[in-house]
C-alpha positions in Angstrom: 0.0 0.0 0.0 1.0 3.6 -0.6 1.5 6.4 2.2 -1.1 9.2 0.6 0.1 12.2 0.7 -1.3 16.0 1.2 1.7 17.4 -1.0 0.2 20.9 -0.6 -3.1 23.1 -0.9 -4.8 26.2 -2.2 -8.2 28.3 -1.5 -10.0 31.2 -2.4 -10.4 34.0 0.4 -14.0 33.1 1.1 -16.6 35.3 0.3 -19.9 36.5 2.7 -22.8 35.6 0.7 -23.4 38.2 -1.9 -20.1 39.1 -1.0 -17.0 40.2 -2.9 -17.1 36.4 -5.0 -21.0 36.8 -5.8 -19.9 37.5 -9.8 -17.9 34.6 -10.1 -19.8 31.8 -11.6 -19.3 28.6 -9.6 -17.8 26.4 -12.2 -15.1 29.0 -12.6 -14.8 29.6 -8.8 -13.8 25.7 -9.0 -11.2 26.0 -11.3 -9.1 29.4 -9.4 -7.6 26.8 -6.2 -6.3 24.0 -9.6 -5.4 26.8 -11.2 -3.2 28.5 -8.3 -1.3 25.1 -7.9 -0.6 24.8 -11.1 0.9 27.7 -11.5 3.3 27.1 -7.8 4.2 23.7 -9.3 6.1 23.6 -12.8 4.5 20.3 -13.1 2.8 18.6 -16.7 -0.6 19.2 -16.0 -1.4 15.6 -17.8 0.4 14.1 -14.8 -3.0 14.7 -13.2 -4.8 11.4 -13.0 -8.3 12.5 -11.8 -9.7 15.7 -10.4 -12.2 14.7 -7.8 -14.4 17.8 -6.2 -17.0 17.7 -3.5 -20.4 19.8 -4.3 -23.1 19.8 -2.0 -25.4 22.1 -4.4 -25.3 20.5 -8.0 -28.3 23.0 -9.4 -26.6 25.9 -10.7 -23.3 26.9 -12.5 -21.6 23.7 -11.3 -24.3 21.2 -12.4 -23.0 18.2 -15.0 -20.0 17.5 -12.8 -18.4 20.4 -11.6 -14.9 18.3 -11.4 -14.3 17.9 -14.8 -15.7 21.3 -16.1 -13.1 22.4 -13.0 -10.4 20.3 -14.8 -10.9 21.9 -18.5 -11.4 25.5 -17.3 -8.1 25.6 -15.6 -6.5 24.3 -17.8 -5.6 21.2 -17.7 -5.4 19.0 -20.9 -8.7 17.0 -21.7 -7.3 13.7 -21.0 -7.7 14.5 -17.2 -10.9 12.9 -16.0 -12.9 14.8 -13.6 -15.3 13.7 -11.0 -18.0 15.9 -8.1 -18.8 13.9 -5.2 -21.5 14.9 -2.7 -21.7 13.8 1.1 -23.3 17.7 1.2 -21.4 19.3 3.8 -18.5 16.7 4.4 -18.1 16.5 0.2 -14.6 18.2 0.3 -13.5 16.1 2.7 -14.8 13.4 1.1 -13.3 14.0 -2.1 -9.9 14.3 -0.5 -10.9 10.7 1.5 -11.4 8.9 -2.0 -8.1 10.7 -3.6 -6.1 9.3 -0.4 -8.1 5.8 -1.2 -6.9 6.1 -4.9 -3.4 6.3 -3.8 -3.3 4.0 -1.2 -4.1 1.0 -3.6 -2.2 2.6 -6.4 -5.2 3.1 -9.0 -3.3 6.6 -8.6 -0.2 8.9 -7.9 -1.4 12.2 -8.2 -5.5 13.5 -7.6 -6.6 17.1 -7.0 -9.0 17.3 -4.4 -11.2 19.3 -2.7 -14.4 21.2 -2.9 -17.1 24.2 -3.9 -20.3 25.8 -2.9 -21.2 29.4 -4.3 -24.1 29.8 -2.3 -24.7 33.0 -3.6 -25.5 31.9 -7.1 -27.4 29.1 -6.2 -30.6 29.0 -8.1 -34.0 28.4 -7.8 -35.8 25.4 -9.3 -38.9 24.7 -10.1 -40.5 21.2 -9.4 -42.6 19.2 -12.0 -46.1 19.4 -11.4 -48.0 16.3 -10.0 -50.7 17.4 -12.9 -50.5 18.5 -16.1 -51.5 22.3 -16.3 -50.9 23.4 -12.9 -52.4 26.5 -12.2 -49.2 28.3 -10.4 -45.5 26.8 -10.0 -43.6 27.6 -7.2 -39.8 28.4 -7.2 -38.0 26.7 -4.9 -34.0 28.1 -3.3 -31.3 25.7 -3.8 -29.3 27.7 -1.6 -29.3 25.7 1.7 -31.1 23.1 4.0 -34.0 20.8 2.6 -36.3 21.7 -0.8 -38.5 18.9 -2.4 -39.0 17.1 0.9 -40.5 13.3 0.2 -43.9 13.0 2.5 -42.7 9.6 3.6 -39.8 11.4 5.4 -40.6 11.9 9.3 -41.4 15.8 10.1 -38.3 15.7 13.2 -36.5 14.5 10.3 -36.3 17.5 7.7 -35.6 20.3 10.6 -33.7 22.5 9.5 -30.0 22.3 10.9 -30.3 25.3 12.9 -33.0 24.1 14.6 -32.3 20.6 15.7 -28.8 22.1 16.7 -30.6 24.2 19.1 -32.6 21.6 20.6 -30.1 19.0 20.7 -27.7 21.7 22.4 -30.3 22.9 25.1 -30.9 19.0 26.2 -27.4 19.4 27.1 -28.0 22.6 29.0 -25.5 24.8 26.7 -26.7 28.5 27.1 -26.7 31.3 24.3 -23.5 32.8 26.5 -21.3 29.8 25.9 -22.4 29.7 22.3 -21.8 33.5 22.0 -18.3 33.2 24.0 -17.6 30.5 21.6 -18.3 32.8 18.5 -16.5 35.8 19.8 -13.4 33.1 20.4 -14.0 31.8 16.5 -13.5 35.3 15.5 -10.6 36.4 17.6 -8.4 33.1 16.8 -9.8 34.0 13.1 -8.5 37.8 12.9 -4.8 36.9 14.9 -4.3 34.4 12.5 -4.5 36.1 9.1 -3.0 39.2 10.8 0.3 36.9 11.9 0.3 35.2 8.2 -1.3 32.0 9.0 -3.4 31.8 5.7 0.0 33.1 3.4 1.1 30.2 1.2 -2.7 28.9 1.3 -5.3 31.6 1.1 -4.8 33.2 -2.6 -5.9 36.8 -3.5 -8.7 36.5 -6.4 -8.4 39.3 -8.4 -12.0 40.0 -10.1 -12.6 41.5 -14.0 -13.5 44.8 -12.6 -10.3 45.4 -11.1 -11.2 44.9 -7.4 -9.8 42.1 -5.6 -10.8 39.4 -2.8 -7.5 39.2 -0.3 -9.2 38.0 3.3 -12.2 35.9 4.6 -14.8 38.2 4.2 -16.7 37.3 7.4 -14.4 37.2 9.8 -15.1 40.5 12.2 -12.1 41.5 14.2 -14.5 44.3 15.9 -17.0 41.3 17.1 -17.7 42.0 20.9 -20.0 39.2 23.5 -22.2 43.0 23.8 -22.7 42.8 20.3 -24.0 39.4 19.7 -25.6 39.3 22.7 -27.8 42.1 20.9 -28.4 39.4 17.9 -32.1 37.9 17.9 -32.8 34.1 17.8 -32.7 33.1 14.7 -34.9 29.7 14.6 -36.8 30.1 18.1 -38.2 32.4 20.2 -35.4 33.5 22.7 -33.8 30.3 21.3 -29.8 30.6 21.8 -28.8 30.0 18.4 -28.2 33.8 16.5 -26.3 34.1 13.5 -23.4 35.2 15.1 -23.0 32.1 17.1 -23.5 30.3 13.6 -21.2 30.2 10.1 -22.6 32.6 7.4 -23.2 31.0 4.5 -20.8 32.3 1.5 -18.5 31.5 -1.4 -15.2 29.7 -1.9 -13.3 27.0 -3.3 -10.2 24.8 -2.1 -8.1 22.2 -3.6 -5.3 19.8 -2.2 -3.0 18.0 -4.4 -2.9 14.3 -2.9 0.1 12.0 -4.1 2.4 9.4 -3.8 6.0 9.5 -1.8 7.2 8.8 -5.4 5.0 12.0 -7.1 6.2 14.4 -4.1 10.2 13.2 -5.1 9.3 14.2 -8.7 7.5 17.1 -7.8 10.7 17.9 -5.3 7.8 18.7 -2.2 8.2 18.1 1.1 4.6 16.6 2.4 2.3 18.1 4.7 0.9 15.5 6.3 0.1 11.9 5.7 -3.7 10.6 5.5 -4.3 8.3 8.1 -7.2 7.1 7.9 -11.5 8.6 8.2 -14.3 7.2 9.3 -18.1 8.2 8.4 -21.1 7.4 10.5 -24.8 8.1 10.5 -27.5 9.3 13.2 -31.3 9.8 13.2 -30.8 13.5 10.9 -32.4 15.8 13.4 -29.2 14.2 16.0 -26.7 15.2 13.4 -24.6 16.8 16.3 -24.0 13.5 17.9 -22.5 11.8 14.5 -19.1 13.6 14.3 -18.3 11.8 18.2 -19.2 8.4 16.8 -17.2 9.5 14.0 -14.0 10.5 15.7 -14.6 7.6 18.5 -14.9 4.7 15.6 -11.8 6.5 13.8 -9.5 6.6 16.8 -10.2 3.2 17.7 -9.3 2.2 14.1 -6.1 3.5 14.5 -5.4 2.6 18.1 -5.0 6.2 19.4 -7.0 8.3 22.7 -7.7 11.8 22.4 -3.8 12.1 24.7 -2.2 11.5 21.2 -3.9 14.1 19.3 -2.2 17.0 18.7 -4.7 19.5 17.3 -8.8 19.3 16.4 -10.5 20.7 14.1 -14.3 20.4 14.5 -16.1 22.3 11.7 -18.1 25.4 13.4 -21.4 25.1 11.4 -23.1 26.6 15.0 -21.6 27.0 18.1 -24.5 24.8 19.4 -22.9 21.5 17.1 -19.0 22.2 17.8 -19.7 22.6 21.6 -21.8 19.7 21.7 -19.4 17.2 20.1 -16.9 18.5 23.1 -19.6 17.7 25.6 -19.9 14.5 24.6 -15.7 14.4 23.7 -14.6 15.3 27.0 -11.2 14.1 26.1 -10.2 16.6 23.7 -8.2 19.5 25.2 -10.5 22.5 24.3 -7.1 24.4 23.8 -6.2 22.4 20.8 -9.9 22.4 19.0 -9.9 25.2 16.5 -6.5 26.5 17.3 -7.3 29.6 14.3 -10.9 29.8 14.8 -13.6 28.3 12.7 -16.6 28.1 10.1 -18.4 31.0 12.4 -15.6 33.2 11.7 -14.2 31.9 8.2 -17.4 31.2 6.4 -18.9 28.3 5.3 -19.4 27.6 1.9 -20.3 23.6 2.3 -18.1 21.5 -0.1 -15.1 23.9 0.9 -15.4 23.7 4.4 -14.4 20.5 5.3 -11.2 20.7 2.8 -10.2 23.8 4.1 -10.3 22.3 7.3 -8.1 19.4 6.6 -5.6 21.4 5.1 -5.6 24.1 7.9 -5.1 20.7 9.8 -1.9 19.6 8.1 -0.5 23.3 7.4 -1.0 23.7 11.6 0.8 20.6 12.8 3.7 21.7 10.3 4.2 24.9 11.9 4.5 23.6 15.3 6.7 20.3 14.4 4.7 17.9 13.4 2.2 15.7 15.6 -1.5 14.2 15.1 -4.5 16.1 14.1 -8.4 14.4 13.4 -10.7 16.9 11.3 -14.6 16.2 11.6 -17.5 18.0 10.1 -21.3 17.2 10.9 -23.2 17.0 8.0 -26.7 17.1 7.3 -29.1 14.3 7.2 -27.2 12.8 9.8 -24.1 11.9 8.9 -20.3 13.0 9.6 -17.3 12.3 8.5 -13.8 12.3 10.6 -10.1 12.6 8.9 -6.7 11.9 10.1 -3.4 13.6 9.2 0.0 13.2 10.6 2.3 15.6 9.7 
């Protein structure tokens, strides 16, 4: 078996919704992280053998396999196959999970992966009418959460995130301050780290046809104060504690990682980021999503024979507060000190497919700066499910 390889990784800045990336159709937004490698790496773009890309959308600009329209519009030569994969908001992750696989067992040596949501230009869709001539059609957003729901699904079942989040979190007596404290911590960690250069070498401006230009996370708000979004209204309850500042705006943004062999980063002359150790996915009832990324983690760690003592650094996706802080509940073993060491979604953004591959790649790029060590990434995921990564750097 090969050791796959994170041999290094690129991402847009990402964009608040309607943001500063708004005029970028998603298909192209895809291509700008392939595109950015390419051009660090003087390497024959038909040494590619697949492009794999997580989309959680699939409606709009990036519908008809947004990997392969990724592939051709940055470039590379048509013989590069291209694939989207869709695990909705793990799908970057899980892209990057099926390159490792590929070069594990040798079907490959060198994979772009990663993932793209431009939530912004998702569009609306009309469904088919149950009878011909229908007097009025309804538009339905693509932009988030459920649309089309089947009646056979149980109601607790197509919640919306937010809302079982909330619910889940207050069983566990969580309050709107420690989800607001959380926030305000997501930001801070956020803000220090692209003002001390975390994001150079990773995060790439995107310069846009009118001359302007995308340089930083668009959401992240050094000014954020606990006054301040203690002021916020609940967003899916009355006086419930979830806000939308103790949850991650949606938004823009696209990441790729180039995954390889030992032999493709000797060609390439690259010194690794990490290894891929291993992942693990694992489903709940979907309005208990918060509680799959523990079974995640739990069933991944005792895959690879480790306790939370040997891990080095977390990173636990920040779709709300309410999920991140109950997966610690329930984790008591991870050191809160190592979980989100840069802050998270809530601060960054989270454009779906990209999350989860900017959060393994944040992973790896983290543990290099500080010497190497373990690191497990998880992301819940809607519907139920989550998936959990492993790097060693």
């Amino acid at each position: 078996m090969e050791r796959p390889l994170i041999l290094d990784a690129a991402r847009t800045p990402f964009g608040r919704y309607r943001g500063g990336l708004a005029g970028v159709r998603v298909d192209d937004l895809a291509a700008l992280p392939i595109t950015e490698l390419l051009r660090r790496h003087p390497l024959d773009p038909a040494r590619v053998d697949d492009v794999l890309l997580g989309n959680a959308n699939g409606a709009g600009e990036e519908n008809r396999d947004v990997g392969r329209m990724a592939a051709l519009l940055a470039g590379l030569p048509p013989t590069v196959p291209g694939a989207a994969v869709n695990r909705l908001c793990g799908s970057g992750g899980e892209a990057i999970v099926q390159a490792a696989r590929a070069v594990a067992l040798g079907d490959a040596s060198l994979v772009v992966a990663g993932g793209v949501e431009g939530m912004t230009r998702a569009p609306f869709v009309v469904p088919r009418p149950d009878r011909p001539f229908a007097d009025r059609l309804e538009p339905v957003s693509t932009t988030v959460g459920w649309r089309l729901v089947n009646r056979r699904m149980r109601p607790e079942w197509t919640v919306s995130m937010g809302r079982a989040a909330e619910e889940f979190a207050v069983d566990l007596g969580l309050t709107r301050e420690d989800m607001d404290l959380f926030a305000l911590r997501s930001h801070r960690r956020a803000s220090a780290a692209w003002d001390a250069g975390v994001h150079e070498g990773f995060a790439f401006t995107v310069h846009l046809g009118d001359g302007t230009a995308v340089r930083r996370d668009e959401c992240v708000r050094p000014g954020t104060t606990l006054e301040r979004l203690a002021r916020l209204e609940s967003a899916y309850s009355e006086k419930g504690p979830v806000t939308a500042g103790n949850s991650s705006p949606l938004g823009d943004g696209a990441t790729a990682l180039l995954v390889g062999s030992e032999a493709a980063a000797a060609e390439l002359g690259l010194e690794p980021l990490a290894e891929v150790l291993g992942s693990a996915v694992t489903a709940v009832e979907p309005h208990r999503f918060p509680l799959a990324p523990v079974t995640a983690i739990r069933k991944l760690m005792t895959r690879l024979k480790v306790s939370g003592d040997d891990v080095d650094l977390w990173e636990i996706n920040e779709a709300f507060a309410a999920t991140t802080l109950s997966v610690l509940h329930h984790l008591p073993e991870a050191d809160r000190e190592k979980v989100n060491v840069h802050g998270g979604a809530i601060a960054y953004g989270h454009p779906l497919s990209a999350s989860l591959a900017r959060v393994i790649a944040d992973l790896a790029r983290h543990l290099r700066a500080r010497g190497g060590g373990l690191g497990i990434a998880v992301a819940a995921i809607a519907v139920g499910q989550a998936l959990a990564v492993a790097v060693r750097s």
